[in-house]
N, C-alpha and C positions, 0 to 999 in steps of 0.2 A: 606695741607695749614695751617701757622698759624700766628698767630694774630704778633708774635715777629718777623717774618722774614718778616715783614713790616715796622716796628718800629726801628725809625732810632737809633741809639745808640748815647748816649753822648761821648763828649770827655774826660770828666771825671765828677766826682762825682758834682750832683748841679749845672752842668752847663747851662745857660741860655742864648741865642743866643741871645739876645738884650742885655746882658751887657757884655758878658764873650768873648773874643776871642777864637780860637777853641785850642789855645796852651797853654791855661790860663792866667789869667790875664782879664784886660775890653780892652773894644774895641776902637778903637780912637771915636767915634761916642758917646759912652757913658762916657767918659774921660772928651770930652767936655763939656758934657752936667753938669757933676758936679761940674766941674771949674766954669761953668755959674752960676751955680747956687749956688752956696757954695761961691764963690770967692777964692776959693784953686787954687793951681800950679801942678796938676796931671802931672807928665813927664810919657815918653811911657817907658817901661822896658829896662834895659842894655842888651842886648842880645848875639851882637856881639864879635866883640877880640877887646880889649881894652890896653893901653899901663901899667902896672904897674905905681902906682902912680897919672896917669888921676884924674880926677875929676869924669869922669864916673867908673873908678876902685873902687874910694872911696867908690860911689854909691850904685854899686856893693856890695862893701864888708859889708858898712851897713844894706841896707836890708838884706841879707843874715843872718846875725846875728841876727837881728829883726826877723826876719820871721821865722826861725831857731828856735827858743824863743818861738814860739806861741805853744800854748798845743793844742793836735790833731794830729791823724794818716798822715801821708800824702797821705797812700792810703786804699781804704776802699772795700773789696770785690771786690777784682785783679784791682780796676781802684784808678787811683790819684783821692786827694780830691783838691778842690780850693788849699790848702794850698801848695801839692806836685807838684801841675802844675806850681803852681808860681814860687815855686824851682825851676825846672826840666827848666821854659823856663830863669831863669835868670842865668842859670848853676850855684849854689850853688853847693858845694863839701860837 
């Protein structure tokens, strides 16, 4: 018996089940909660298939490049970090 095959595993690196969804990214829950509070326009992540040109394409193509940009591994001892989840769930190429 031991102590780690109890111990739920993350879904990746730093992740924190009150902000982070389990695919990366926050959660709609805590999304809110910063919009409220900050008065920012958090929108949920582009995920799906998107028309070339969209407005959600743009979206897409900005963060990606943005994010793309930020220094840091995106996975760190075989699991993604925030950074490579956020990738991975907005399909960055």
């Amino acid at each position: 018996y031991s102590i780690m095959a109890t111990k739920k595993k993350k879904p990746f690196h730093g992740y924190n089940k009150k902000k982070h969804a389990k695919t990366g990214g926050l959660n709609d829950k805590y999304r809110k909660k910063i919009n409220r509070e900050t008065g920012s326009n958090l929108k949920r992540p582009v995920t799906g298939k998107v028309k070339p040109g969209s407005k959600a394409a743009k979206r897409r193509k900005s963060f990606c490049a943005r994010m793309s940009g930020v220094k840091g591994p995106t996975s760190k001892g075989g699991k993604l970090t925030p950074k490579g989840a956020a990738l991975k769930r907005w399909k960055c190429k």
